[in-house]
C-alpha positions in Angstrom: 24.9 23.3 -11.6 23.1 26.4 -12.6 21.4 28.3 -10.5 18.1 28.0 -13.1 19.0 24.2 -12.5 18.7 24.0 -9.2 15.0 26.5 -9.2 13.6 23.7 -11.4 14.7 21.5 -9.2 13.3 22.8 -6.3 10.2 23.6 -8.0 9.9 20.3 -9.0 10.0 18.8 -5.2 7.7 21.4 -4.0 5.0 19.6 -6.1 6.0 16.2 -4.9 2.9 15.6 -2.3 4.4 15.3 1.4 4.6 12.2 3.3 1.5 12.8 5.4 -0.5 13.4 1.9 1.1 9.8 0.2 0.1 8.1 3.9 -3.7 9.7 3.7 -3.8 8.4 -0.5 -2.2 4.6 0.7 -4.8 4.8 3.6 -7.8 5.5 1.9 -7.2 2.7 -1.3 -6.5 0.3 1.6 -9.9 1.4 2.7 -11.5 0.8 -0.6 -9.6 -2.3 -1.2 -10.0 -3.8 2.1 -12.9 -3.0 4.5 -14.8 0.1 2.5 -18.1 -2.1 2.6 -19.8 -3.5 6.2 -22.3 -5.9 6.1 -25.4 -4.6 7.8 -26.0 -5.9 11.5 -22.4 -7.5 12.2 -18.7 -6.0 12.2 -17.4 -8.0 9.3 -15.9 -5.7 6.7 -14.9 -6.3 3.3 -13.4 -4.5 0.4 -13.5 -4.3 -3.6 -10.2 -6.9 -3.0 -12.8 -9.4 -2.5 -15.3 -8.5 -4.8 -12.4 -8.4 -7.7 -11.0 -11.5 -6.2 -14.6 -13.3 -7.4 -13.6 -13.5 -10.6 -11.7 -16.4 -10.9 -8.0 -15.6 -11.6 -8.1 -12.4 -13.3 -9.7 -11.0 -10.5 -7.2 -12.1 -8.0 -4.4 -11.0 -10.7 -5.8 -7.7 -10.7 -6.2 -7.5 -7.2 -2.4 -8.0 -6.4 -1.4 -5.2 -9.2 -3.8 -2.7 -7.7 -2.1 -4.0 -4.0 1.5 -3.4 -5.7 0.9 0.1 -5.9 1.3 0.0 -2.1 4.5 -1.5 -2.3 6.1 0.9 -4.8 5.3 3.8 -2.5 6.8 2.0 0.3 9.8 1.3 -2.0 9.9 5.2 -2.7 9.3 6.4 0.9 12.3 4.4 1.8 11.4 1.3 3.5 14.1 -1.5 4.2 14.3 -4.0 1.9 12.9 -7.0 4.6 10.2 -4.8 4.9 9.6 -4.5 1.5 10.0 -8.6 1.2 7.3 -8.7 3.8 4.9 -6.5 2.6 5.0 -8.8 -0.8 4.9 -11.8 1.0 1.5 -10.1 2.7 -0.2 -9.3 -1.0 1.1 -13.1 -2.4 -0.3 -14.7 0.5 -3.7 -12.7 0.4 -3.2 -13.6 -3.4 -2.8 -17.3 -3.1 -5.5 -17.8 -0.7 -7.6 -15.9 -3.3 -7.4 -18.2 -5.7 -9.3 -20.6 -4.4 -12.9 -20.9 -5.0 -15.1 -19.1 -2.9 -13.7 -19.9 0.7 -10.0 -18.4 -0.3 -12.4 -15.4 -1.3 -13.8 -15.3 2.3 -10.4 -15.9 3.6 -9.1 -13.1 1.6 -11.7 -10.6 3.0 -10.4 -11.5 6.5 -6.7 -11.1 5.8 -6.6 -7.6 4.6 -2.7 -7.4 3.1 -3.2 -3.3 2.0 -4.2 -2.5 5.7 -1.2 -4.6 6.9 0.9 -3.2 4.6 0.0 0.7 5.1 0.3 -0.4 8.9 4.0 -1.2 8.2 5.1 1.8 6.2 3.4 3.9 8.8 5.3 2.3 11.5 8.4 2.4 9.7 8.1 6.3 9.1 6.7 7.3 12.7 10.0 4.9 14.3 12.3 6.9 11.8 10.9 10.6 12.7 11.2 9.4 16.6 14.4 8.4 15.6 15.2 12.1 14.0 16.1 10.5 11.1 15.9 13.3 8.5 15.0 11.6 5.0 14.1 13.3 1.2 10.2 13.3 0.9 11.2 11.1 -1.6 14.4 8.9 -3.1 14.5 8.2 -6.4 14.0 4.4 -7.4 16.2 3.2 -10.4 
């Protein structure tokens, strides 16, 4: 390969945002989607999940696309692929329950699949770094 080649290449990856930023991004749409609003006086916390998931179907539908988002970047961070199984299982559950009128909603607000699921890939990448596993930033998915 050419040495202008490998520059762009390298250039390229120095714009790919580091772990530590993709962790901060996943952390704060968690947030958003699952405990970003507290209901005055208690400690119950709920996100835009649930008030997406209020629409009947579409809303739950949209939900799980959004929560996807957190699976591909686990996917490209370079989870195993039974961690990857369980972190879908975590956003079809939270999706199922959903769907049902008005309690799965409430259900769904107390489940919290995207925090789960950023707890996993965070856990995955601290044991691998106290492993001194030395991975890309990121691996291409094809």
């Amino acid at each position: 390969m050419s040495r202008s080649h490998h520059a762009l290449f390298e250039a390229v990856g120095a714009l790919a945002p580091s772990r530590e930023d993709t962790l901060a991004r996943l952390d704060a749409l968690a947030t958003l989607l699952d405990s970003a609003i507290v209901i005055p006086g208690t400690r119950f916390r709920f996100g835009l999940d649930a008030v997406i998931g209020l629409v009947p179907v579409v809303g739950d539908v949209v939900s799980a696309l959004i929560s996807s988002y957190i699976i591909w970047e686990g996917k490209r961070l370079g989870l195993p692929r039974w961690k990857i199984a369980r972190m879908t299982a975590n956003v079809a559950f939270d999706t199922a329950i959903g769907i049902v009128p008005f309690l799965g909603d409430l259900a769904d607000a107390a489940f919290k699949s995207n925090r789960r699921n950023v707890r996993i890939i965070r856990e995955h990448l601290e044991k691998e770094a106290g492993r001194g596993v030395i991975a890309a930033e990121y691996r291409v998915v094809r």
